[in-house]
N, CA, C and O atoms as CSV, one atom per row, in Angstrom:
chain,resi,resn,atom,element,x,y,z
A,1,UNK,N,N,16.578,-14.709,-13.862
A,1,UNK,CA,C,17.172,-13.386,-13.886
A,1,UNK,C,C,16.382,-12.484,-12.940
A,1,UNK,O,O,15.165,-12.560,-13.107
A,2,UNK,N,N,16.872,-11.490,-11.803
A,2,UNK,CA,C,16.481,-10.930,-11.483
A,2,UNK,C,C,16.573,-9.480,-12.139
A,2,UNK,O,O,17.425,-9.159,-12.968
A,3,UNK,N,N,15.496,-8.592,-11.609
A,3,UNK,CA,C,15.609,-7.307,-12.193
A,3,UNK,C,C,15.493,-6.566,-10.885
A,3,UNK,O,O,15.098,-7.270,-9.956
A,4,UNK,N,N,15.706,-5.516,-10.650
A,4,UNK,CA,C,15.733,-4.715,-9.663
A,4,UNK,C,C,14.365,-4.374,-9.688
A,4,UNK,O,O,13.697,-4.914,-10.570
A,5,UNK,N,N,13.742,-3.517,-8.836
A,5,UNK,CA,C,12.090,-2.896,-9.084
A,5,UNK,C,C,12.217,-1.820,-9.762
A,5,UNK,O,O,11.409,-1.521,-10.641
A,6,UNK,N,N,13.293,-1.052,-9.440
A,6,UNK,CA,C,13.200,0.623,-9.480
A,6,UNK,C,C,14.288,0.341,-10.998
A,6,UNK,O,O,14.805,1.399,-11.357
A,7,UNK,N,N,14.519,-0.388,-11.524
A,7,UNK,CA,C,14.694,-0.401,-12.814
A,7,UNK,C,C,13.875,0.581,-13.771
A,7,UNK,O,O,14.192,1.517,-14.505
A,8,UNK,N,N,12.789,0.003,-13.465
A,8,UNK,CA,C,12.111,0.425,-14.960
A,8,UNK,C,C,11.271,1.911,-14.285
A,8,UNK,O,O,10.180,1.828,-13.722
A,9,UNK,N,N,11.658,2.589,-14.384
A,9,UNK,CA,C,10.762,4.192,-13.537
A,9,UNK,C,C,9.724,4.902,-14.524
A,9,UNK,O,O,10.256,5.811,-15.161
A,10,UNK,N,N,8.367,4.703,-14.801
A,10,UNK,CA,C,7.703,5.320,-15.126
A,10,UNK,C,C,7.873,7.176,-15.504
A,10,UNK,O,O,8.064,8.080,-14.690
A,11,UNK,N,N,7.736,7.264,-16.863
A,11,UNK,CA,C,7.739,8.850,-16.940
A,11,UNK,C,C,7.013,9.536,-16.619
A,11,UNK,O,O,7.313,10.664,-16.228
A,12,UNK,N,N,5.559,8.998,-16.685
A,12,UNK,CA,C,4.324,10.027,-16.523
A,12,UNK,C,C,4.368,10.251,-14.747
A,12,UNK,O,O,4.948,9.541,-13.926
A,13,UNK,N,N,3.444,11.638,-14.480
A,13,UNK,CA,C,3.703,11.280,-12.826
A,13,UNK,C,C,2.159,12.116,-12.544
A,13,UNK,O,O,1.504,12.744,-13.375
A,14,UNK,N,N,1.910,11.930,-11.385
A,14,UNK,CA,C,0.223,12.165,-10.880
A,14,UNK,C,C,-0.145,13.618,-11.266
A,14,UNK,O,O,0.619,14.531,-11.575
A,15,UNK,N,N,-1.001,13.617,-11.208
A,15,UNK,CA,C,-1.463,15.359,-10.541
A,15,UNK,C,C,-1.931,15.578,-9.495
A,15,UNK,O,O,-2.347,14.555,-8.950
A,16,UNK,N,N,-2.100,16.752,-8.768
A,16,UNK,CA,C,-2.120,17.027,-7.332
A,16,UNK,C,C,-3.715,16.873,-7.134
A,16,UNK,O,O,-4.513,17.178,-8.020
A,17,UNK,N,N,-4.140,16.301,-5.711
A,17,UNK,CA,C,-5.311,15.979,-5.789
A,17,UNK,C,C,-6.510,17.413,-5.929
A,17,UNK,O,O,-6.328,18.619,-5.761
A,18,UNK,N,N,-7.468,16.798,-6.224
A,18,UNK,CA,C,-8.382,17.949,-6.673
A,18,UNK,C,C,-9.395,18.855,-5.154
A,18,UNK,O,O,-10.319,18.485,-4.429
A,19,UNK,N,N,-8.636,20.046,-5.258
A,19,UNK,CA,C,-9.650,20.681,-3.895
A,19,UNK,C,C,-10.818,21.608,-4.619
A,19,UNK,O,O,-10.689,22.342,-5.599
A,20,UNK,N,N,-12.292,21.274,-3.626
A,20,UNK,CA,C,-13.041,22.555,-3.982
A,20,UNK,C,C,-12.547,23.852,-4.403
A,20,UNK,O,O,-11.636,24.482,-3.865
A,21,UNK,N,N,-13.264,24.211,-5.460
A,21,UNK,CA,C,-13.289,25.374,-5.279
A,21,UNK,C,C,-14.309,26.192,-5.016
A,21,UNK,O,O,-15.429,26.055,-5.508
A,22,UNK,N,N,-13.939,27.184,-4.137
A,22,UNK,CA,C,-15.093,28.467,-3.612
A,22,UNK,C,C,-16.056,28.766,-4.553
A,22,UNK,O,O,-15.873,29.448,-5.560
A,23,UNK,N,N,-17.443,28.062,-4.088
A,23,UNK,CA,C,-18.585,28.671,-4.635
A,23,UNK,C,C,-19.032,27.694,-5.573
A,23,UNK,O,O,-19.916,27.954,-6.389
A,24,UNK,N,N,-18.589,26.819,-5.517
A,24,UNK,CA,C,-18.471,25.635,-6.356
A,24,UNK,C,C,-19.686,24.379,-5.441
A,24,UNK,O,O,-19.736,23.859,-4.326
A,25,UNK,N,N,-20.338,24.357,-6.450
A,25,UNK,CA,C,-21.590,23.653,-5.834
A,25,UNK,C,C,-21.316,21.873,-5.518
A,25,UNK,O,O,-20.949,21.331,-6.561
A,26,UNK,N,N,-21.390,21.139,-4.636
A,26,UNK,CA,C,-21.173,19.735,-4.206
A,26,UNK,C,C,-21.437,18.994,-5.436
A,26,UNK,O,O,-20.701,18.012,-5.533
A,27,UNK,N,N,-22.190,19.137,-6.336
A,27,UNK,CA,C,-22.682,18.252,-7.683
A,27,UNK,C,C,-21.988,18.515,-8.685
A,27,UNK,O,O,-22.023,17.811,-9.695
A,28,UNK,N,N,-21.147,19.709,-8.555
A,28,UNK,CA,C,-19.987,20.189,-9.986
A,28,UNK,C,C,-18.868,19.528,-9.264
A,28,UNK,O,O,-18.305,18.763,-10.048
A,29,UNK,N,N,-18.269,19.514,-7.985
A,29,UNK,CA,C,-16.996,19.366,-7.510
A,29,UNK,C,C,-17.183,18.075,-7.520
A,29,UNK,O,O,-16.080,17.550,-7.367
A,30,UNK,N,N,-18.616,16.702,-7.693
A,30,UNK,CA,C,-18.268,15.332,-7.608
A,30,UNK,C,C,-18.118,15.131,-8.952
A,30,UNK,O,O,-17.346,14.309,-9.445
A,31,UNK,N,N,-18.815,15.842,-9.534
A,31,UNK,CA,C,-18.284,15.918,-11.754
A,31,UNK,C,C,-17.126,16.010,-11.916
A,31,UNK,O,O,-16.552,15.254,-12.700
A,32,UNK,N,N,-16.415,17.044,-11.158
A,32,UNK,CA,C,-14.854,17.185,-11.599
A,32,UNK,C,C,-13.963,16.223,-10.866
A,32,UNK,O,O,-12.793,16.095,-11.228
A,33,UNK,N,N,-14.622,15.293,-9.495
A,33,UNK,CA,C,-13.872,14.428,-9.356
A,33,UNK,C,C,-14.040,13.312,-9.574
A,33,UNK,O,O,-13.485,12.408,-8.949
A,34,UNK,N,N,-14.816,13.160,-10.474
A,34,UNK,CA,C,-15.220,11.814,-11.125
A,34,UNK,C,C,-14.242,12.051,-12.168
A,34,UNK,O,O,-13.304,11.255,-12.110
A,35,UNK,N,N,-14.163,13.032,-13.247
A,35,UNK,CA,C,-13.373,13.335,-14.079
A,35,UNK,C,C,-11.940,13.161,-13.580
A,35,UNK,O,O,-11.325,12.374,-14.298
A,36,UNK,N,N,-11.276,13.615,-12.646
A,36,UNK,CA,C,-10.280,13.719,-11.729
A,36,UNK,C,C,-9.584,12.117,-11.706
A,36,UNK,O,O,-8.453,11.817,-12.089
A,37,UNK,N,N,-10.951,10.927,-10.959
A,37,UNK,CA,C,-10.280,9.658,-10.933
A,37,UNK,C,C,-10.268,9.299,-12.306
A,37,UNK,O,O,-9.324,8.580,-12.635
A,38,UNK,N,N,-11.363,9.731,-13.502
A,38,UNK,CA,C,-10.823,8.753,-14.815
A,38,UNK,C,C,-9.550,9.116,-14.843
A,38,UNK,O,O,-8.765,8.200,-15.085
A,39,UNK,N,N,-9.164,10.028,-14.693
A,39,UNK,CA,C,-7.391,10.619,-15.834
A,39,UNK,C,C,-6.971,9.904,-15.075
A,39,UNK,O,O,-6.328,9.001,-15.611
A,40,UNK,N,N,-7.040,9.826,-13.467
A,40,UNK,CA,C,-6.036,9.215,-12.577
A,40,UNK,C,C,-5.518,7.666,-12.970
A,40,UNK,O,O,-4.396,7.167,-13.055
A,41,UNK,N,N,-7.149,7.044,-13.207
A,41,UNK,CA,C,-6.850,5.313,-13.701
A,41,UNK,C,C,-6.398,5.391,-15.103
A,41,UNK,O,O,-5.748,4.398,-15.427
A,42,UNK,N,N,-6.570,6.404,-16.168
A,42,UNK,CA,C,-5.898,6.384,-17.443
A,42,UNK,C,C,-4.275,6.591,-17.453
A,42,UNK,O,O,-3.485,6.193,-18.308
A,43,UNK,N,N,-4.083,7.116,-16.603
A,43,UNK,CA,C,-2.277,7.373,-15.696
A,43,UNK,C,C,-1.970,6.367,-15.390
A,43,UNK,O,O,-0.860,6.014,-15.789
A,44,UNK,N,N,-2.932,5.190,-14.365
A,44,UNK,CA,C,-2.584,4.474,-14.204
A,44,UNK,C,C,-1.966,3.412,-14.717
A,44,UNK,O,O,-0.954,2.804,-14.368
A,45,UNK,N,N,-3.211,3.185,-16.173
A,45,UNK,CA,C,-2.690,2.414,-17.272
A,45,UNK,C,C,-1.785,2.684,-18.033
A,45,UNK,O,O,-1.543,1.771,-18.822
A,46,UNK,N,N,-1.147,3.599,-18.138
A,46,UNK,CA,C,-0.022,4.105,-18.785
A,46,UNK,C,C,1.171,3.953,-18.224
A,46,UNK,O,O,2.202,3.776,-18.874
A,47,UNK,N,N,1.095,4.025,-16.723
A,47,UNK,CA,C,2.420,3.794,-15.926
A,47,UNK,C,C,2.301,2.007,-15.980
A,47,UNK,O,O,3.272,1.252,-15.960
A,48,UNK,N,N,1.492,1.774,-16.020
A,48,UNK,CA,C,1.742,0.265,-15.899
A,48,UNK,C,C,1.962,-0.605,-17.201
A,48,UNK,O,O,2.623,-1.642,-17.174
A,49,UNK,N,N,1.491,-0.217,-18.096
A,49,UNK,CA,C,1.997,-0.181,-19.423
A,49,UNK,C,C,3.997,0.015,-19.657
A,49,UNK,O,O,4.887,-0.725,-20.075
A,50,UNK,N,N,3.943,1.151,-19.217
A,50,UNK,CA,C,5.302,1.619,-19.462
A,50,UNK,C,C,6.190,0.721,-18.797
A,50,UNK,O,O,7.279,0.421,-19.285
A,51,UNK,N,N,5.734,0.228,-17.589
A,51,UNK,CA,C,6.658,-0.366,-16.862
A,51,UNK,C,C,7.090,-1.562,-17.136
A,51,UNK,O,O,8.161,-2.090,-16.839
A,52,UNK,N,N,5.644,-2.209,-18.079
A,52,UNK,CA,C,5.782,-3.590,-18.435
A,52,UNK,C,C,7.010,-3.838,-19.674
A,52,UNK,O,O,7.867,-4.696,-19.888
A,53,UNK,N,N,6.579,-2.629,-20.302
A,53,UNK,CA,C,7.594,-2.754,-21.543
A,53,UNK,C,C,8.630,-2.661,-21.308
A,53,UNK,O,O,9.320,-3.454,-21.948
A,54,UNK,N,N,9.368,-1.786,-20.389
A,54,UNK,CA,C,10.940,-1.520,-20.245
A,54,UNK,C,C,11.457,-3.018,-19.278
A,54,UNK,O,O,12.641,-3.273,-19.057
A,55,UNK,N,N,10.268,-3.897,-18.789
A,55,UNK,CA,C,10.754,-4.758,-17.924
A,55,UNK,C,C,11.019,-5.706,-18.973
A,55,UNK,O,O,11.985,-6.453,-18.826
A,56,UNK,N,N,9.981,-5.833,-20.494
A,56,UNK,CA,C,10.231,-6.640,-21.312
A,56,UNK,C,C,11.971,-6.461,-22.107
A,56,UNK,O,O,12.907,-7.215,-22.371
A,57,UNK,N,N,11.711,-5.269,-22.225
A,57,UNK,CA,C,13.002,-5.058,-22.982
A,57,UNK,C,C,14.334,-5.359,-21.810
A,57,UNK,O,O,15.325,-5.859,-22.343
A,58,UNK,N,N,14.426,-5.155,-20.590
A,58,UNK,CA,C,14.911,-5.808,-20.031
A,58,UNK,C,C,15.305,-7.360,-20.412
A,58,UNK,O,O,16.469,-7.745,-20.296
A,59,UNK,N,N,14.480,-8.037,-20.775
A,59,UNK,CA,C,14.647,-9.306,-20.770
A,59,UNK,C,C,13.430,-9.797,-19.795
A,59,UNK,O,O,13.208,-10.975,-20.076
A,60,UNK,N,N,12.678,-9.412,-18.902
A,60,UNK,CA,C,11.842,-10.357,-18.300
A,60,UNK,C,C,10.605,-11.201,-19.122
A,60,UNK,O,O,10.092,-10.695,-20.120
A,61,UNK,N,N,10.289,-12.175,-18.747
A,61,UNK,CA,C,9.304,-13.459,-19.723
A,61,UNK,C,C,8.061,-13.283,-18.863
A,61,UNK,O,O,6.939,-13.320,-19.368
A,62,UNK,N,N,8.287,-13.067,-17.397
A,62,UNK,CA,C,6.914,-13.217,-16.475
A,62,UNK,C,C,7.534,-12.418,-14.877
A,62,UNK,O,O,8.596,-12.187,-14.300
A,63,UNK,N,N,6.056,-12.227,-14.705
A,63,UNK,CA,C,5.782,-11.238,-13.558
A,63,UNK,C,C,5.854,-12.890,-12.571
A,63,UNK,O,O,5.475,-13.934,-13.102
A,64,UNK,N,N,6.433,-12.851,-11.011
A,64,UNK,CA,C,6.073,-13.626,-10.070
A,64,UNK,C,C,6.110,-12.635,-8.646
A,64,UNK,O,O,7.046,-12.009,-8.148
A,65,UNK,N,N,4.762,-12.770,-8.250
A,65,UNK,CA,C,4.654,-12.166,-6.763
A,65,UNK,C,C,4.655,-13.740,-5.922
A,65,UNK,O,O,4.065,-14.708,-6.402
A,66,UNK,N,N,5.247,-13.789,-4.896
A,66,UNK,CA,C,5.873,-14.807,-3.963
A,66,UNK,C,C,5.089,-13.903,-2.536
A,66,UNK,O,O,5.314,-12.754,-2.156
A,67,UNK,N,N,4.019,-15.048,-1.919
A,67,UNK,CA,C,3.662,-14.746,-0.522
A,67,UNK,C,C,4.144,-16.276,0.001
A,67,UNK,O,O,4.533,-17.303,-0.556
A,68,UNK,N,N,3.898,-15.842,1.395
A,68,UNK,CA,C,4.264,-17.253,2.375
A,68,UNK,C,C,3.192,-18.460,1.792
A,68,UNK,O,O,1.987,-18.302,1.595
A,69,UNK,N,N,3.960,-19.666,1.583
A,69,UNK,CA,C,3.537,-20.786,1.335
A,69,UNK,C,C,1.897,-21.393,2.461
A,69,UNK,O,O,1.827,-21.301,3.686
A,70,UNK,N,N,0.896,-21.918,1.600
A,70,UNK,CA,C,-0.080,-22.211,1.810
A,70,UNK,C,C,0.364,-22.869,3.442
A,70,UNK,O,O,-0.058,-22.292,4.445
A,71,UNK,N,N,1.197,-24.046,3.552
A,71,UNK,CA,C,1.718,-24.905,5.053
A,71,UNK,C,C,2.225,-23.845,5.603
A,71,UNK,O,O,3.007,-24.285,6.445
A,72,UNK,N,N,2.247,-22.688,5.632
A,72,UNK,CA,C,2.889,-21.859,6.981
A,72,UNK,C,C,1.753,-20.745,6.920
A,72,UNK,O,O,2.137,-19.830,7.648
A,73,UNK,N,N,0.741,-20.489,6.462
A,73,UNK,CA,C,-0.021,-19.986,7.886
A,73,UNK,C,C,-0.442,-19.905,8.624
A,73,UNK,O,O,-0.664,-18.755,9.003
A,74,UNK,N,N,-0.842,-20.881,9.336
A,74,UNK,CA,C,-1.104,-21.480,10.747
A,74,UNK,C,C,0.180,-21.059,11.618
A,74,UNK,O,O,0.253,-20.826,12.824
A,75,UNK,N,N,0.730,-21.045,11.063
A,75,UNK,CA,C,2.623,-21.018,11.923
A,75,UNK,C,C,2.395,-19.533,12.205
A,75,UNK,O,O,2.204,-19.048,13.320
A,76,UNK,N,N,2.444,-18.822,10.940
A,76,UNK,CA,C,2.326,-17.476,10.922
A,76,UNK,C,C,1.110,-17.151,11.723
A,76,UNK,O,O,1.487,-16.397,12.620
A,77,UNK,N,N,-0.026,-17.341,11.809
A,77,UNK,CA,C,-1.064,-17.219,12.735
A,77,UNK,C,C,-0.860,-17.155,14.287
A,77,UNK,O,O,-1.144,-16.342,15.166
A,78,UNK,N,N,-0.256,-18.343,14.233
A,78,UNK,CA,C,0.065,-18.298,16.022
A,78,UNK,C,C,1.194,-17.526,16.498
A,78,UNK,O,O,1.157,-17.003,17.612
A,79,UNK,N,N,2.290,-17.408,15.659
A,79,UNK,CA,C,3.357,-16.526,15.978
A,79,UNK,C,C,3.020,-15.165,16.008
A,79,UNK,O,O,3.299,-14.380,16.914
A,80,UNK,N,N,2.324,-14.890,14.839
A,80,UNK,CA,C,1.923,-13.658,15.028
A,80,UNK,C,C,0.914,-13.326,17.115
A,80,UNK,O,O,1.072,-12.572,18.076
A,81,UNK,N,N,-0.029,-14.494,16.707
A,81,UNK,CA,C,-1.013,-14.404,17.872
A,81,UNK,C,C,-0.079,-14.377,19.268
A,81,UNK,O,O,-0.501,-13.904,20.323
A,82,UNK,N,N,1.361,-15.007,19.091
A,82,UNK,CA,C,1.725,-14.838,20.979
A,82,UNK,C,C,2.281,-13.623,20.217
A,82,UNK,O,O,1.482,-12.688,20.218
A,83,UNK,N,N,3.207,-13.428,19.695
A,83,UNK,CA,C,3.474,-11.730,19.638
A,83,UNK,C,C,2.399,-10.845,20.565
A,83,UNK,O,O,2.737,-10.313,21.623
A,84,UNK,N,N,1.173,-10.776,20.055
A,84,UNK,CA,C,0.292,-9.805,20.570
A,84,UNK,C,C,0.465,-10.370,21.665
A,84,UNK,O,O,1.154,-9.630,22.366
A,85,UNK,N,N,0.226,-11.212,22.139
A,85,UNK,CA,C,0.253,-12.036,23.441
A,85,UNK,C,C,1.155,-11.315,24.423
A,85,UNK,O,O,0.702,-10.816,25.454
A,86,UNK,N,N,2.496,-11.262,24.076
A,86,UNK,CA,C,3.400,-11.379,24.834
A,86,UNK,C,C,3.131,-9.557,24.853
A,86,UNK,O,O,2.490,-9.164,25.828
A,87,UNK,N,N,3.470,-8.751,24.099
A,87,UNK,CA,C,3.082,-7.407,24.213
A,87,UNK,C,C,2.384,-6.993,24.800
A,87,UNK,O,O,2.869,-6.176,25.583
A,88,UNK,N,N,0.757,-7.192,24.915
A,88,UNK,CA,C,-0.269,-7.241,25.625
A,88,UNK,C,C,0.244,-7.848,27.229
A,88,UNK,O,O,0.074,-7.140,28.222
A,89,UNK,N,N,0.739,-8.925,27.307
A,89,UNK,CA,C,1.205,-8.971,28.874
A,89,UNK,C,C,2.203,-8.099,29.390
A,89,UNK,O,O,2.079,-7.579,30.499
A,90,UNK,N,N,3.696,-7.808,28.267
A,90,UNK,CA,C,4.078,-6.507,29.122
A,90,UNK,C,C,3.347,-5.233,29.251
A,90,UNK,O,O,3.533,-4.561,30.266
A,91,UNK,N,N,2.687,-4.902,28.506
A,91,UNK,CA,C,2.105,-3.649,28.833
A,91,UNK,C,C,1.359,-3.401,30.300
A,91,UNK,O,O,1.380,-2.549,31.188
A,92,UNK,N,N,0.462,-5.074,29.924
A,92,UNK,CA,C,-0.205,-4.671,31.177
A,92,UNK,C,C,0.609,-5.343,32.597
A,92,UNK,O,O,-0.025,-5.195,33.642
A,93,UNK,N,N,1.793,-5.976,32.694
A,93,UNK,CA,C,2.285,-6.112,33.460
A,93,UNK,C,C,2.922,-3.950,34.148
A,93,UNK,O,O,2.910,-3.244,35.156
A,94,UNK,N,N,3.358,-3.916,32.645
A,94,UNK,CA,C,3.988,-2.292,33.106
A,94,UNK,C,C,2.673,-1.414,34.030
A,94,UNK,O,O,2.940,-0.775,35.048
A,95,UNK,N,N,1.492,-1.508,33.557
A,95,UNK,CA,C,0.424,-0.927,33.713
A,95,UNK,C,C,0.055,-0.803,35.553
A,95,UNK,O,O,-0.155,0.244,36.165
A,96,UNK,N,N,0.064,-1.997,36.036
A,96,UNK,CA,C,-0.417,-3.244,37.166
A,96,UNK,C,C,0.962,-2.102,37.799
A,96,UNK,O,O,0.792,-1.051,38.417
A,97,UNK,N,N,2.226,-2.706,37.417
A,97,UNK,CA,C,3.219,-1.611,38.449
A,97,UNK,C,C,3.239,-0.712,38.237
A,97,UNK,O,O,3.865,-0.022,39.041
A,98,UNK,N,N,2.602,0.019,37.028
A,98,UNK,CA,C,2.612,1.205,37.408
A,98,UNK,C,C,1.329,2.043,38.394
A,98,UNK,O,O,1.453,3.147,38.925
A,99,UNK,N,N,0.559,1.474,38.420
A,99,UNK,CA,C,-0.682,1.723,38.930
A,99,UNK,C,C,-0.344,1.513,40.520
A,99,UNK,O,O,-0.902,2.314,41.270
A,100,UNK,N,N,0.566,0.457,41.162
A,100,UNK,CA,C,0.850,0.154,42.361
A,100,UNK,C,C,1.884,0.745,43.063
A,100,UNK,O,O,2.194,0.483,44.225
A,101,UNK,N,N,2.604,1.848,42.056
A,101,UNK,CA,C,3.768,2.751,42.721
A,101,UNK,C,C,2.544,3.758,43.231
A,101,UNK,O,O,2.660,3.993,44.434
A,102,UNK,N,N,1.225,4.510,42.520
A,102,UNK,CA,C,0.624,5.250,43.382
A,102,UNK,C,C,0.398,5.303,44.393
A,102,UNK,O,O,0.453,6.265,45.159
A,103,UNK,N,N,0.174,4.509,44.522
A,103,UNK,CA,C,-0.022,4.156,46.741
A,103,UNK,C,C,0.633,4.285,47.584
A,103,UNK,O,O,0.244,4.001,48.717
């Protein structure tokens, strides 16, 4: 069974990040943003919590993240590698004529 992602939408939502405030000494403003990331990772666990459950009640049994198979990265390596390849030569092919219209 598939589920969509944006199925299950978390209720809770961030708070805006934390700026100095004026007059506010460097050792209080890393207190309040130490304080700042706990709530943030306690949000975190809550959205991820939430999400798990509505995916359960959905019907899902298990989470699967899918990357490229162990036998294709080498493939992926080199494809990727002439990509740059080939980019890197037009550029500097563009470069070379463009440098030779100055003259």
């Amino acid at each position: 069974m598939n589920i969509p992602r944006d199925a299950c939408v978390p209720a809770t939502s961030y708070q805006s990040p934390v700026e100095p405030v004026p007059g506010e000494s460097e050792a209080e403003f890393n207190e309040r943003l130490d304080v700042y990331y706990d709530e943030m990772d306690a949000i975190q666990r809550i959205r991820e919590a939430e999400e798990a459950q509505c995916l359960r009640e959905l019907g899902a049994d298990r989470f699967e993240v899918r990357y490229h198979e162990d036998s294709q990265f080498w493939r992926f390596q080199l494809t990727e590698a002439m990509l740059l390849i080939l980019l890197g030569g037009i550029a500097a092919v563009g470069a070379v004529w463009r440098v030779g219209r100055l003259n």
